[in-house]
N, CA, C and O atoms as CSV, one atom per row, in Angstrom:
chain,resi,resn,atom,element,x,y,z
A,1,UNK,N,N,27.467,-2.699,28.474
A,1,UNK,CA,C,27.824,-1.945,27.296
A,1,UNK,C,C,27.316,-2.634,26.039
A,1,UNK,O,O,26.686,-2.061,25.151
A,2,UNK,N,N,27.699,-4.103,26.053
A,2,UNK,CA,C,26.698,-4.689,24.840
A,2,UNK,C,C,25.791,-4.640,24.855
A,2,UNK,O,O,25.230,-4.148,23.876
A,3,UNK,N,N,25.027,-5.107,25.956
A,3,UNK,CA,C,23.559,-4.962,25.543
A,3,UNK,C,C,22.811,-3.547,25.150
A,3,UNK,O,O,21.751,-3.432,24.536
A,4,UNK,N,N,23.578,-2.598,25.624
A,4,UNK,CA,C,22.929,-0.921,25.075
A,4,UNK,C,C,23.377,-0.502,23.691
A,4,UNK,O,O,22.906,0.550,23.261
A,5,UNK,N,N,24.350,-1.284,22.825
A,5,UNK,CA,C,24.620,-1.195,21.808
A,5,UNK,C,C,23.709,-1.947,21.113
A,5,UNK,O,O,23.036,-1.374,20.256
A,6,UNK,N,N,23.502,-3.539,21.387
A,6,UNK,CA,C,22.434,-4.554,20.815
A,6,UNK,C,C,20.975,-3.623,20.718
A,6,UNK,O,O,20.301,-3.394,19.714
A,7,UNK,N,N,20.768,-3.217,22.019
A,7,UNK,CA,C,19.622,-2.343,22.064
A,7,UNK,C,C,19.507,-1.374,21.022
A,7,UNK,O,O,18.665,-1.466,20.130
A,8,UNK,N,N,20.180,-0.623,21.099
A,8,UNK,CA,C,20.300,0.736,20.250
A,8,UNK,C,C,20.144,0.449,18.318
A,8,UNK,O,O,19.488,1.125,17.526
A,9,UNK,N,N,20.841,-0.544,18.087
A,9,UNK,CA,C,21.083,-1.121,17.275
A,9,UNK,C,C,19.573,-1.520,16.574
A,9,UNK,O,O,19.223,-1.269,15.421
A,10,UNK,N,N,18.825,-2.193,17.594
A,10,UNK,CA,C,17.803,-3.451,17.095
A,10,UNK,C,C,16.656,-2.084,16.938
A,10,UNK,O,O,15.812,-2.066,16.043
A,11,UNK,N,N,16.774,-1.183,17.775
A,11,UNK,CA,C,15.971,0.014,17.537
A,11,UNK,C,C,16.075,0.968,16.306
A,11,UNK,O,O,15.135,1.457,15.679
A,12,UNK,N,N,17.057,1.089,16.149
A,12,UNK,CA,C,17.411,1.962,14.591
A,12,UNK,C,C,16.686,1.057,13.687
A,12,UNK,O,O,15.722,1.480,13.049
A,13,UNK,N,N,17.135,-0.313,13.581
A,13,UNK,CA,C,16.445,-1.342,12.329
A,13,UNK,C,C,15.506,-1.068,12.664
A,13,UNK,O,O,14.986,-0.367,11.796
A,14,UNK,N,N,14.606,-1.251,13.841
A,14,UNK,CA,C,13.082,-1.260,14.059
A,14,UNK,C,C,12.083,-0.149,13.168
A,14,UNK,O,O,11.015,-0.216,12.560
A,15,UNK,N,N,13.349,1.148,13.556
A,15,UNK,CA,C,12.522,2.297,13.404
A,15,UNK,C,C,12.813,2.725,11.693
A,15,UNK,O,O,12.014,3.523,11.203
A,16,UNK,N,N,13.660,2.329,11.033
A,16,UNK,CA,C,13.882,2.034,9.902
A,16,UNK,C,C,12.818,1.264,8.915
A,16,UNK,O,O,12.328,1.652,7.854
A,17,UNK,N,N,12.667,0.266,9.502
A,17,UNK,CA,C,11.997,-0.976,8.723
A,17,UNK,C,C,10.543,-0.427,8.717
A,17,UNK,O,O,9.839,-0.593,7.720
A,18,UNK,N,N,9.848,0.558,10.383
A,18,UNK,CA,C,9.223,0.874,10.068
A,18,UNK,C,C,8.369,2.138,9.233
A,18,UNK,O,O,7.268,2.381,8.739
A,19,UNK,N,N,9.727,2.744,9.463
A,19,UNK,CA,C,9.552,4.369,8.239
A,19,UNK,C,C,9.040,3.821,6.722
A,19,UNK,O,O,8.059,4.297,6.151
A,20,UNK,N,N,9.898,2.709,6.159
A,20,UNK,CA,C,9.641,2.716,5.258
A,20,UNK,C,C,8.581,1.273,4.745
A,20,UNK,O,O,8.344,0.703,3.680
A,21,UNK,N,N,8.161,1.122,6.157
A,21,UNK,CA,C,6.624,0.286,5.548
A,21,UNK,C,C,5.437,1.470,5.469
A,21,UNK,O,O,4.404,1.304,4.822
A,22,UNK,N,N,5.744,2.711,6.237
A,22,UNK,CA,C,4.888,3.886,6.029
A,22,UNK,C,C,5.140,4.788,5.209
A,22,UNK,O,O,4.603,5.883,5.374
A,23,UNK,N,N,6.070,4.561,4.051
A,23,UNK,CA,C,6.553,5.256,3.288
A,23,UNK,C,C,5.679,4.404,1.730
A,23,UNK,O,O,4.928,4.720,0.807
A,24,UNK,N,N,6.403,3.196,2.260
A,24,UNK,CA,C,5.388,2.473,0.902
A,24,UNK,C,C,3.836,2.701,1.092
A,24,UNK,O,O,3.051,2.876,0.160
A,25,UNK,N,N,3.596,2.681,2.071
A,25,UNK,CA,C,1.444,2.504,2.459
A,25,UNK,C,C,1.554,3.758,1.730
A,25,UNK,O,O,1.163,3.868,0.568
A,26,UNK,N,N,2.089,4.719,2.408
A,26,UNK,CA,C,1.819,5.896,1.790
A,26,UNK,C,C,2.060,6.124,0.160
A,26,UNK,O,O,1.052,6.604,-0.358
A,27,UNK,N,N,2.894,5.950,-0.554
A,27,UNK,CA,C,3.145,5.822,-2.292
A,27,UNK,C,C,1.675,4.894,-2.409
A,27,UNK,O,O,0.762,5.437,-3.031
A,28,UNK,N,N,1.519,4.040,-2.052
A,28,UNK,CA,C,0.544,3.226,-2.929
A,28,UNK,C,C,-0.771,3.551,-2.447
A,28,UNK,O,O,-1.672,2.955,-3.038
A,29,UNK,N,N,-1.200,4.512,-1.329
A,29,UNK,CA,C,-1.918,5.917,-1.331
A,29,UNK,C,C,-2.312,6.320,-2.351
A,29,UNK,O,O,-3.275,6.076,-3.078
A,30,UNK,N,N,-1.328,7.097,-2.364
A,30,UNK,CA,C,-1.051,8.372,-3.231
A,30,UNK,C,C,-1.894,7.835,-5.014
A,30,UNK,O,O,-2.773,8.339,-5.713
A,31,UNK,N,N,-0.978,6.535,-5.132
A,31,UNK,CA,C,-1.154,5.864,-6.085
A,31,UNK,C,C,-2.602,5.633,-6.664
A,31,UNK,O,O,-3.077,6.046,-7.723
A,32,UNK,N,N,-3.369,4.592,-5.337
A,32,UNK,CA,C,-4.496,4.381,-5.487
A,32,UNK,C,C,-5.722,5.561,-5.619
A,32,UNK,O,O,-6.809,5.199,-6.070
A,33,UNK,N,N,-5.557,6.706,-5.293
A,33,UNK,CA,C,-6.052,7.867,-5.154
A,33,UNK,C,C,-6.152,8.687,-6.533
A,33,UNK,O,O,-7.201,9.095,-7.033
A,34,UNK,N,N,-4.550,8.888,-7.172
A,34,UNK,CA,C,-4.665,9.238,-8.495
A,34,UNK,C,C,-5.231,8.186,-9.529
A,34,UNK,O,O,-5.548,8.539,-10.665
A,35,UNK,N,N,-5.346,6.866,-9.089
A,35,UNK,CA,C,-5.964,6.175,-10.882
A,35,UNK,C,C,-7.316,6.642,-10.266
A,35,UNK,O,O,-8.005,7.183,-11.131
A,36,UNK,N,N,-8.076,6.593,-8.703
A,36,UNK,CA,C,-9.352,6.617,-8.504
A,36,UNK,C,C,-9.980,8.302,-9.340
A,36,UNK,O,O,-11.139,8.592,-9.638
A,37,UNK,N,N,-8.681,9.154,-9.523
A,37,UNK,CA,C,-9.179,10.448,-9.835
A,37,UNK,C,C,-9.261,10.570,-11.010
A,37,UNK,O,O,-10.163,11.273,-11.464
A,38,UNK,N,N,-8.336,9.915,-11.875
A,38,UNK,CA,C,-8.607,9.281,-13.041
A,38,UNK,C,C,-9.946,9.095,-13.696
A,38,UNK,O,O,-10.687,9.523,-14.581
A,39,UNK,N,N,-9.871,8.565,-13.126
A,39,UNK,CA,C,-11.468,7.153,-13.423
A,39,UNK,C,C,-12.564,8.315,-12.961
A,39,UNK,O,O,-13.350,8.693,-13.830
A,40,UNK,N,N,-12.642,8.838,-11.773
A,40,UNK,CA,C,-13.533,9.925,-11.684
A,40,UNK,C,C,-13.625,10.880,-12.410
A,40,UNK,O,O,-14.738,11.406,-12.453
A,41,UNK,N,N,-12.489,11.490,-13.274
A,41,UNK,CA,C,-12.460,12.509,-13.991
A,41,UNK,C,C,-12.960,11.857,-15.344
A,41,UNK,O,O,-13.224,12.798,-16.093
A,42,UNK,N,N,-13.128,11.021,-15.786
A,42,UNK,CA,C,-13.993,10.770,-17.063
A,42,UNK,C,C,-15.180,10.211,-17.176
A,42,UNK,O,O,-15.668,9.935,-18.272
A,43,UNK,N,N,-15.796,9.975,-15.983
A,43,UNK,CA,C,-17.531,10.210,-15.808
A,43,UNK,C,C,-17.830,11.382,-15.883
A,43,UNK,O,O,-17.183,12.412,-15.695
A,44,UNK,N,N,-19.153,11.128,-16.252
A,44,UNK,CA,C,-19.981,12.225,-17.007
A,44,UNK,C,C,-21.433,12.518,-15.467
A,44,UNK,O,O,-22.305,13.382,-15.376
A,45,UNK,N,N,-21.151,11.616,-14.743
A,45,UNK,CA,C,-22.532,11.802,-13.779
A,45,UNK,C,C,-21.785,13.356,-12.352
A,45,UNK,O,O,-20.638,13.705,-12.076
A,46,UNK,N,N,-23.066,13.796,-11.881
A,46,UNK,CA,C,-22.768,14.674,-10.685
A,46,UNK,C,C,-21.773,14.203,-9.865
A,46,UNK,O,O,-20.801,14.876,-9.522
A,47,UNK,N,N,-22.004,12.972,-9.513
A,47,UNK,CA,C,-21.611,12.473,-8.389
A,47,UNK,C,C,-19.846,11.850,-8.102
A,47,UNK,O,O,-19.249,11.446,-7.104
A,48,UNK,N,N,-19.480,12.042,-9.534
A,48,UNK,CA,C,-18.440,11.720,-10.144
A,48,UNK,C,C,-17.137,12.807,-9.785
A,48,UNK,O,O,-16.008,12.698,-9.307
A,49,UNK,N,N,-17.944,13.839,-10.278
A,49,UNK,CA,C,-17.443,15.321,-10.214
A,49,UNK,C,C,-17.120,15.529,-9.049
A,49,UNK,O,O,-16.031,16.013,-8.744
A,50,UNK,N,N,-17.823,15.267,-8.397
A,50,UNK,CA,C,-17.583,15.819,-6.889
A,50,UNK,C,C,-16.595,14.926,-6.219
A,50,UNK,O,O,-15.713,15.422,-5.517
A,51,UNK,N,N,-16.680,13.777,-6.374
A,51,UNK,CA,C,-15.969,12.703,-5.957
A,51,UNK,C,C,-14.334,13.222,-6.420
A,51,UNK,O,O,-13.311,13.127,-5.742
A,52,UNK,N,N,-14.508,13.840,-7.917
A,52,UNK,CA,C,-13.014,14.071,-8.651
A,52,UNK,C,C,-12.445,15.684,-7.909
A,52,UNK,O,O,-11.438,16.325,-8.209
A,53,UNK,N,N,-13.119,15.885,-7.248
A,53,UNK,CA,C,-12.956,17.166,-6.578
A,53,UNK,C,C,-12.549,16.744,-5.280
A,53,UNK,O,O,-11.348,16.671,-5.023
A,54,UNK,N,N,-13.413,16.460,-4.437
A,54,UNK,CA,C,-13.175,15.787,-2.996
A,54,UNK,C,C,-11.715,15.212,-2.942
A,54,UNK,O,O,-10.877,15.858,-2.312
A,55,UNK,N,N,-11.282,13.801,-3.686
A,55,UNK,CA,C,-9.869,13.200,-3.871
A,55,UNK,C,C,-8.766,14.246,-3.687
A,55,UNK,O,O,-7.588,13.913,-3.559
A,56,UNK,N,N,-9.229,15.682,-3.675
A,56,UNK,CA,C,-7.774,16.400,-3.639
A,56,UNK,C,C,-7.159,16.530,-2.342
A,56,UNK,O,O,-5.984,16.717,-2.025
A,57,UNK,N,N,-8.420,16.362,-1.529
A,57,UNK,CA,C,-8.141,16.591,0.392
A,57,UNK,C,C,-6.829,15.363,0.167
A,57,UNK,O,O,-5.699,15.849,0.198
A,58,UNK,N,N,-6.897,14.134,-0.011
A,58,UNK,CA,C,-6.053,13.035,0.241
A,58,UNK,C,C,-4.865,13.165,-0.961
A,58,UNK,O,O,-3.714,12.823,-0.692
A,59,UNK,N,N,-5.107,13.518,-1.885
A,59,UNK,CA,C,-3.787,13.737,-2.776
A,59,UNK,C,C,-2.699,14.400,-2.429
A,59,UNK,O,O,-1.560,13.945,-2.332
A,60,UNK,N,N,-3.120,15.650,-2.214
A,60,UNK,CA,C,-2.437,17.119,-1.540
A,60,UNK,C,C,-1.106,16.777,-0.832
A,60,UNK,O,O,0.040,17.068,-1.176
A,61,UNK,N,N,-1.617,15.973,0.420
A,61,UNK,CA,C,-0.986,16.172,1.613
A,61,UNK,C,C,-0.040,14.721,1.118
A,61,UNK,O,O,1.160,14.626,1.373
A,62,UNK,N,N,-0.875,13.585,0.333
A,62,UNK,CA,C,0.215,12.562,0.157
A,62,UNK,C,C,0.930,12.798,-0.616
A,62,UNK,O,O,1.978,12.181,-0.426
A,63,UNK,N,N,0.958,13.680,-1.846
A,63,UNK,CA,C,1.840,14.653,-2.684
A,63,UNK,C,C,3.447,15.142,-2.040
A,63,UNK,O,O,4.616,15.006,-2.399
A,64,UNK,N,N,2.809,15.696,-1.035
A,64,UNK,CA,C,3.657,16.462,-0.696
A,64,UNK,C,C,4.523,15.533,0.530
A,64,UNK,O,O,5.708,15.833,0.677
A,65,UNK,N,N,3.988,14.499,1.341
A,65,UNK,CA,C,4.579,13.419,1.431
A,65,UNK,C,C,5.521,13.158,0.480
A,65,UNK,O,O,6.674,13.566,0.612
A,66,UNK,N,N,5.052,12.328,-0.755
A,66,UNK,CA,C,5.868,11.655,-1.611
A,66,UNK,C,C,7.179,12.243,-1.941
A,66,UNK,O,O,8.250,11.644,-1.840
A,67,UNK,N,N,6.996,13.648,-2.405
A,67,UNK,CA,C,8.097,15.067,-2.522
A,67,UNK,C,C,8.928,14.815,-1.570
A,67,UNK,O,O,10.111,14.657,-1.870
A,68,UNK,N,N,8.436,14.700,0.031
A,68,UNK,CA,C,9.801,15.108,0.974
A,68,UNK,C,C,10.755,13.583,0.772
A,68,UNK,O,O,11.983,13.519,0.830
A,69,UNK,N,N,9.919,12.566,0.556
A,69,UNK,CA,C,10.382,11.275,0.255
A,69,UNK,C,C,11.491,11.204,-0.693
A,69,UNK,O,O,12.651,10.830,-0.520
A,70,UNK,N,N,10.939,11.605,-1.645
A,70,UNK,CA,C,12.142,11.751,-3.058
A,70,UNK,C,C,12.832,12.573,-2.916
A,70,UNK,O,O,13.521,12.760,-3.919
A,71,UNK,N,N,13.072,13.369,-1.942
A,71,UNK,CA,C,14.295,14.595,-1.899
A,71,UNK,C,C,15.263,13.945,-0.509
A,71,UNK,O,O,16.459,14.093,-0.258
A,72,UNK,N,N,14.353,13.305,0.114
A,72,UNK,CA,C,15.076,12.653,1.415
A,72,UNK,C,C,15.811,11.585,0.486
A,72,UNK,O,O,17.019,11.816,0.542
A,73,UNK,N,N,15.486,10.310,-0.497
A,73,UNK,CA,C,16.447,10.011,-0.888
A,73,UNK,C,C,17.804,10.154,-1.664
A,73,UNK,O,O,18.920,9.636,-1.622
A,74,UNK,N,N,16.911,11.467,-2.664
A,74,UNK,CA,C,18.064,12.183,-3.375
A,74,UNK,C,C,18.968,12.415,-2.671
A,74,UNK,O,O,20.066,12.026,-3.068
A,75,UNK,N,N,18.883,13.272,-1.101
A,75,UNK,CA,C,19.672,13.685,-0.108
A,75,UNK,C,C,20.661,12.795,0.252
A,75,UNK,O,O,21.859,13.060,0.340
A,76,UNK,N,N,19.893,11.254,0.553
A,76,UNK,CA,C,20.835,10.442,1.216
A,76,UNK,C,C,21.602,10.005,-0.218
A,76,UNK,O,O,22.783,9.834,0.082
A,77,UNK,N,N,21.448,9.808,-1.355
A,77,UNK,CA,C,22.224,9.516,-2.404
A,77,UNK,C,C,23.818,10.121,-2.737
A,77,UNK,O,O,24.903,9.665,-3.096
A,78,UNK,N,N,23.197,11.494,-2.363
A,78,UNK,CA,C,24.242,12.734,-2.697
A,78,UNK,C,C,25.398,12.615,-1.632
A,78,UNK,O,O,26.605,12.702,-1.861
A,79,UNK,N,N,24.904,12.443,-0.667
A,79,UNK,CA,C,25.455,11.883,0.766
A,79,UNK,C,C,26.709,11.520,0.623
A,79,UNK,O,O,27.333,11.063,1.582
């Protein structure tokens, strides 16, 4: 009985600790992506443009990541 509690236990932390090392990679994503679109959006060359266009495939979806993130904590706050 202890040890399936110890077990159970060391697994929740596990799976915890690791949600939110993929929660941070992901914010500082998101992060690194918008200053890069930034910075792309105030060149003046072709190649820039496109680049400031392209960045939306990876914004989008980490966007909307970040969103379920901040409502999942709001959630657990309200809790």
């Amino acid at each position: 009985m202890v040890s399936t509690v110890t077990t159970s236990t060391v697994m929740t932390v596990t799976t915890v600790a690791v949600a939110s090392s993929l929660a941070l990679i992901a914010v500082m994503t998101l992060f690194t992506l918008l200053v890069q679109k930034e910075v792309a959006a105030t060149a003046r060359e072709r190649w820039a443009r496109a680049l400031d266009r392209s960045l939306n495939i990876g914004i989008i979806p980490l966007l909307l990541a970040f969103l379920t993130l901040v409502a999942l904590r709001i959630a657990e706050l309200i809790k």
